[in-house]
N, C-alpha and C positions, 0 to 999 in steps of 0.2 A: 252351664258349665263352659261351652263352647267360649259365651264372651267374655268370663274372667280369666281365662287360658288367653284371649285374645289382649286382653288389658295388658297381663304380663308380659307376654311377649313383646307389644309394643313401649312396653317399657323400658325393657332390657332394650330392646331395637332403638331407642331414643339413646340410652346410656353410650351406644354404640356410638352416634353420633353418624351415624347415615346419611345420606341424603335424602332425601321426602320421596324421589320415584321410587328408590331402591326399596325404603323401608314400606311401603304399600306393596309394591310385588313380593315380595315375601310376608308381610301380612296377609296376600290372599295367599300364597299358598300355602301357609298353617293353615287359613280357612278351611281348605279344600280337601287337605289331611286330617286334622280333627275330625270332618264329617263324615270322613271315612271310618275313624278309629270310634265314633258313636255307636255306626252301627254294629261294630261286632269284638268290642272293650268294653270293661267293667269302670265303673265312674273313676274307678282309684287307678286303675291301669291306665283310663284315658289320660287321667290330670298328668303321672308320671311321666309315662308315652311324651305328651301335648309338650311338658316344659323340656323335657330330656331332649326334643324332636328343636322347638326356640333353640337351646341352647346350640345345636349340632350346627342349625343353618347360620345362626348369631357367628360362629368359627368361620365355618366356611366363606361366609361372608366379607371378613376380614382376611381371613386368607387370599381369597379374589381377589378385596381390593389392590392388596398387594404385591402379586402376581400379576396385576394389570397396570399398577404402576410402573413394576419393573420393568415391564413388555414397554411402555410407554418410553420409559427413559432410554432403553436398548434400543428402539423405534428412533428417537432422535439424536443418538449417538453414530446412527447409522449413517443418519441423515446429515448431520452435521460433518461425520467425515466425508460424504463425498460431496458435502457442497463444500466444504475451505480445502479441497484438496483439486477440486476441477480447475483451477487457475496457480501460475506462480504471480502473476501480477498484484502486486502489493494493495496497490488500492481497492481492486476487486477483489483480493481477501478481506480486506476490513468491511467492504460492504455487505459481505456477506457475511459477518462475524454479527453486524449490530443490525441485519436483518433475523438472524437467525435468535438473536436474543429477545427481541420484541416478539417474536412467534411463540418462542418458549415459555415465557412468563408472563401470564394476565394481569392487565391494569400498567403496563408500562406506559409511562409516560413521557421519558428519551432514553435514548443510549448515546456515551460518547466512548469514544477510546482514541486512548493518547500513545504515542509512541515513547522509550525512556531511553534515548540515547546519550551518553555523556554527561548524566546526570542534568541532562533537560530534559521536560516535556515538549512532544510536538505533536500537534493535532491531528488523528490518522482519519478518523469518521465520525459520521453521526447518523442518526435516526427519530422524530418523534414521531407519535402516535397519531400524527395527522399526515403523515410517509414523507414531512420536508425531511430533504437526505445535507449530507455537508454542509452543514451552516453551523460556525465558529459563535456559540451564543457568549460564551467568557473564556477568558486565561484561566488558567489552572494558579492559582495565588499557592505563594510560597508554602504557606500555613495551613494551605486548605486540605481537603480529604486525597486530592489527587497525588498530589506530591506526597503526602504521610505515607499514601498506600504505595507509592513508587519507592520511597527511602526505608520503609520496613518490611515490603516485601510481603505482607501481610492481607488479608481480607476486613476490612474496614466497615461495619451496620451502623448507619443511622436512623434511627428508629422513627428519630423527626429534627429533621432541619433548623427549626425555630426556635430550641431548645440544646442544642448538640457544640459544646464547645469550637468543634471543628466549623461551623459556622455562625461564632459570635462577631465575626464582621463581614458577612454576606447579607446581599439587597435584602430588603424586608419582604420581597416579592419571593423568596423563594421558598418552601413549605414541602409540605409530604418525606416519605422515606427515601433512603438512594441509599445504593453497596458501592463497594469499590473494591475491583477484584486484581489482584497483579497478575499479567502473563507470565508468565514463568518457565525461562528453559534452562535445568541444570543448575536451580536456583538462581539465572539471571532473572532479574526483572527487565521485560523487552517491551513492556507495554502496560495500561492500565487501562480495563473499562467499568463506567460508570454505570448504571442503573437507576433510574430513578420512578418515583409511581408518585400519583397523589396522596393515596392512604400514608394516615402513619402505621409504625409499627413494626415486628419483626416479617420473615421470609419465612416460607412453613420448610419443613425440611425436604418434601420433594420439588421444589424451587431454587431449595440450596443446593443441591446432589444435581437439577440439569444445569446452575449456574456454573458448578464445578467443573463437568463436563465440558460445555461451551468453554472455559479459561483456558483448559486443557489444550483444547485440540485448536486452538485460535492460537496460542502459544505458540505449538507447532508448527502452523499455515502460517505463521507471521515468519518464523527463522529462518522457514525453506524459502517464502516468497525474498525473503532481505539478502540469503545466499546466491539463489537464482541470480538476483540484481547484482550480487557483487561481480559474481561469475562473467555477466554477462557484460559488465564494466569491464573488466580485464580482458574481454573478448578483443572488446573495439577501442582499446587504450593501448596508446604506445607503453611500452612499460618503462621509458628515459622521461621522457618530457611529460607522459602524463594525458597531452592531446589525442583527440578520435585518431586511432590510425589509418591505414588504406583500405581495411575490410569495410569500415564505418562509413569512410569518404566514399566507395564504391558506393553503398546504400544508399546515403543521403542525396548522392548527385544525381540518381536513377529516379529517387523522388520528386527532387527539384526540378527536375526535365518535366515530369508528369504534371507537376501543378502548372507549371509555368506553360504548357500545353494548352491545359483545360480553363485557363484563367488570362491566355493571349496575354503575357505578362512577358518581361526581357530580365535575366543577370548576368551573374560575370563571375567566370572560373580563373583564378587566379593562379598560376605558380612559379615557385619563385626558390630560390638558393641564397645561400651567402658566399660571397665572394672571399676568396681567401682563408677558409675553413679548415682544406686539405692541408695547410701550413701549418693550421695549431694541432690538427691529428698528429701528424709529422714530428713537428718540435716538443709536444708537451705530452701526448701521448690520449690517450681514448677518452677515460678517467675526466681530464678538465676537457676533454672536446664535450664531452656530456653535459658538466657545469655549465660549459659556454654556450650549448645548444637550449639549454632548458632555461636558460639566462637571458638570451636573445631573441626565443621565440617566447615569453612570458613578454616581452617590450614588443614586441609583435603584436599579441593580441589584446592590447590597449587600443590598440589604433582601430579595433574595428567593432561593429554594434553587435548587443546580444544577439540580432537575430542573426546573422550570419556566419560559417561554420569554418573552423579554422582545423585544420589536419594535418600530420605527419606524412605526404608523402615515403619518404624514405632517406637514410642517411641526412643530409642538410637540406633537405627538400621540403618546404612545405606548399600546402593548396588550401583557397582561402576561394571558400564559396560568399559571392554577395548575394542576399535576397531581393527580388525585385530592383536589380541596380542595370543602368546603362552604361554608354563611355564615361560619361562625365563624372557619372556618381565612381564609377572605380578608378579614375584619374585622382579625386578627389584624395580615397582612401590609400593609394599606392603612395601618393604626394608625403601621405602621412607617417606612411610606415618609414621611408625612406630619412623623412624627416627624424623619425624618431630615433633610427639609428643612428643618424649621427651624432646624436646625443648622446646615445648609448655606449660607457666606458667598463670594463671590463679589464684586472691586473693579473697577468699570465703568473706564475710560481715564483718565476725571478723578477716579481715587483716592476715588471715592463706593461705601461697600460695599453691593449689591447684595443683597436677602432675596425669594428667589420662595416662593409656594406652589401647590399645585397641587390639581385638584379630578377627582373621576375616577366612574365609574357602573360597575355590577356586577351581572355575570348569570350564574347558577349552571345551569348542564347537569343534569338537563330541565325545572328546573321553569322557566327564562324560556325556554326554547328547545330544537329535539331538531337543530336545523342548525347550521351553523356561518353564514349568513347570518342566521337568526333569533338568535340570539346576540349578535351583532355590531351586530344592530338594536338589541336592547334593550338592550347596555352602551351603545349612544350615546346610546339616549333617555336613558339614567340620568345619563350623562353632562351632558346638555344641563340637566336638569332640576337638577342640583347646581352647574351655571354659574351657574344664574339664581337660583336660590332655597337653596344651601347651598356657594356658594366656600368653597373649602379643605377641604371634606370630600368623601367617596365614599359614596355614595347606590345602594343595592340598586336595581335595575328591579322594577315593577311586576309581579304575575303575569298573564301574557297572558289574554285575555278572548276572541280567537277560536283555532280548531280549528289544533293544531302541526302543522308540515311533517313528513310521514313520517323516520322512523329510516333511517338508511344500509344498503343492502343488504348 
């Protein structure tokens, strides 16, 4: 009796579709209750009892599963928010978006995700399953699954790559299944990520329900990290010209001290004015002094290399940090800017063409200064001193005569 009560059960338990532990721990223990119900049931009350009893834990069983599920997916929703929420920096949200997807979903075999600004893609991260991180394996092709999913806004299944319209002109090398999920805030599409596995095939639905999740909240972590950044753009941005302002130039120049410290390295703090600027305030009014400042410092910073840092001072003031530069190398670039103005024409309201020039002072890291305040003193003084006595040129600072402020710790 015991073992055809035992047959059935495992049958129904098979129809379940169980796992092999699960369905053996519950095969013994029907065992263990059967042998109970032998001794003091009648054969007909056993069989009843025996399948009634399969049937209760058969439920139960299923109900577990998916109470453990759900436990599981609330577990990493958890998780998920406070890993994409521990940072506003954009890059380390994304790494933590296509780390956290390769955790979630077995058998992955990359993640990418793209950023979808102005109806481009640009490549925010990646991940494969052998942990190489950022490496740009292809573009996103017009046609292909990324951009579909970026322009419909839509969740995209390819079930297999090698058969899948969306890649009837992809390498013959590429194979197995991949999703493509939009980020989504408010219905913008702010981003896409991919998914890809070896297997063909579909996604079970508790793969799809943590992939949704993870879109969700990566959505999120992406808008606040790209706000943060605007925010923090607007911090240290003139709001006329556009250039880092004085809050930023303070920053960078305390930095530039510090490497230039640690690395016995020399540059050069530049600053400098336009000559004759207070006349077009004057005559023409704020309004085109703005035109003409954001006109004439845009011809200004041609003259100089990406690496070195060009700032708004104040009113017509600007300060132009060189990286790793001496006398000669900022002789060089002054020569240039100077040059360039003169080139530079500009027509006032009444059709009169406007010629500025500018005059600027120069102080070389350490021999006018080991601070970035004592720096900044003697590019003024040099400045001041080529107002009065050398307009339209740039005049080195004096070398200092009392004891320098100590080097940065």
């Amino acid at each position: 009796m015991r073992l055809t009560v035992l047959k059935e059960a495992r049958a129904q338990l098979e129809e379940g579709d169980l796992p092999p532990v699960e369905r053996e721990k519950l095969l013994n223990l029907l065992n263990i209750l059967i042998l109970s119900l032998e001794k003091y049931a009648s054969p007909e009350t056993l069989q009843t009892e025996a399948r009634s009893l399969a049937q209760e834990i058969i439920s139960s069983q299923a109900l577990l599963t998916m109470l453990e599920q759900q436990a599981f997916e609330l577990d990493a929703l958890k998780k998920l928010s406070l890993h994409l929420t521990s940072s506003l920096d954009l890059p380390a949200v994304l790494d933590a978006v296509v780390q956290e997807a390769m955790r979630l979903v077995a058998g992955t075999r990359t993640v990418h995700i793209f950023l979808y600004v102005d109806g481009q893609l640009q490549f925010g991260a990646s991940l494969t399953s052998e942990g190489v991180q950022n490496r740009v394996f292809s573009q996103p092709r017009k046609n292909g699954l990324t951009y579909t999913v970026a322009r419909q806004g839509k969740t995209i299944l390819v079930e297999d790559m090698r058969t899948h319209p969306l890649y009837r002109d992809a390498p013959a090398t590429w194979n197995g299944s991949i999703i493509g999920m939009p980020l989504k805030i408010g219905g913008c599409v702010v981003g896409v990520m991919n998914l890809s596995r070896d297997q063909t095939g579909p996604f079970s639905p508790a793969e799809m329900r943590l992939l949704d999740l993870l879109a969700d909240q990566a959505a999120i972590a992406i808008s606040n990290a790209n706000l943060h950044q605007t925010i923090s753009q607007k911090a240290y941005s003139d709001t006329v010209t556009g250039l880092p302002n004085r809050r930023a130039l303070d920053e960078h120049l305390e930095k530039e001290v510090k490497k230039a410290w640690q690395t016995n390295t020399r540059f050069a703090v530049i600053m400098m004015d336009l000559d004759g600027f207070k006349k077009v305030n004057d005559t023409y009014g704020h309004d085109f002094g703005d035109q003409v400042l954001r006109a004439v410092f845009n011809a200004i910073s041609v003259s100089v290399r990406a690496t070195d840092f060009l700032a708004r001072y104040g009113g017509d003031e600007l300060t132009l940090i060189l990286s790793q530069s001496d006398q000669t190398a900022a002789k060089l670039v002054t020569d240039k800017i100077v040059e360039n103005l003169r080139k530079f024409k500009i027509k006032t309201p009444d059709n009169v063409p406007l010629t500025l020039g500018v005059s600027g002072g120069i102080a070389i890291y350490p021999t006018h200064g080991k601070s970035a305040s004592e720096l900044l003193r003697a590019a003024d003084f040099a400045l001041y001193d080529a107002k009065k006595h050398h307009r339209g040129a740039f005049v080195f600072a004096p070398a200092p005569t009392g004891p320098l402020e100590k080097a940065p710790a």
